[in-house]
N, C-alpha and C positions, 0 to 999 in steps of 0.2 A: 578419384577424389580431386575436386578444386586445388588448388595453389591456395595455401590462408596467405595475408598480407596482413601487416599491423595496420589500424585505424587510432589513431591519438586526438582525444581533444579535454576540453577542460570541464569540471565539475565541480560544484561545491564540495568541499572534504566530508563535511556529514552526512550528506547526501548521500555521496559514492560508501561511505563505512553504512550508513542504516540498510540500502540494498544489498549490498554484501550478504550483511549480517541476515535477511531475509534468503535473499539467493541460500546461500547455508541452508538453514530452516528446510526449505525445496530439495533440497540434496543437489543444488547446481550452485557454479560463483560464477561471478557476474559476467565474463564472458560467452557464457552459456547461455545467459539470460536476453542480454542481447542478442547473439544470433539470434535467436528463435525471435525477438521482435520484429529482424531484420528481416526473417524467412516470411514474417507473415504480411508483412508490406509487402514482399514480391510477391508473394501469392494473393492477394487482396486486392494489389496496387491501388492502397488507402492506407491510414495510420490504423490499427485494430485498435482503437477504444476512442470513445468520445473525449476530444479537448472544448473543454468550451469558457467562457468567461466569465461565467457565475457558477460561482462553489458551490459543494455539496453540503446542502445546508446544515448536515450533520457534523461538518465540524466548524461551523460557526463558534467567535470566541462565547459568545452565554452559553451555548451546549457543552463545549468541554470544560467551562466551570464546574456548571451541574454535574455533569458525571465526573468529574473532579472531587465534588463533596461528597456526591453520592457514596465516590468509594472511600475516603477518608471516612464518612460513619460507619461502610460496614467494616473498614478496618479496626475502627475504634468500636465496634462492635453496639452504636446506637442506632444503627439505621432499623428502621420501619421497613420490613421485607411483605411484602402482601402479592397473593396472587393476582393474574392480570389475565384478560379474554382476548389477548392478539392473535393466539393459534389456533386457529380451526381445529377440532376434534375430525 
């Protein structure tokens, strides 16, 4: 097995706690997690997932409004629930 070394650098505090808290979730913590993004740059020798600089329009601020209210009604138990044809049978 390799020699590990320490790698130290700086991240936002909530940041690094919401990944955590997911890493968790995966049954890995963050240093886990990294490795493996690190292993797949060496093996890829590219970043594995697209960066680009236009967001994913899904969470634009008017969409997480809407699904914002959405869920406030159906917590508040007014929401209008109706079926919808997005799945293919």
């Amino acid at each position: 097995m390799a020699q590990s070394v320490n790698v130290n650098f700086r991240m936002d505090e909530q940041l690094k706690k919401n990944v955590e808290d997911i890493c968790q979730r995966m049954g890995m913590n963050l240093t886990t997690a990294l490795t493996i993004c690190c292993k797949k740059i060496e093996q890829e020798r590219r970043i594995p997932f697209d960066i680009t600089a236009d967001p994913d329009p899904f969470y634009c601020e008017s969409n997480i409004r809407c699904l914002k209210a959405r869920l406030d009604a159906i917590k508040a138990g007014t929401a209008k629930l109706e079926e919808h044809d997005l799945i293919e049978d």
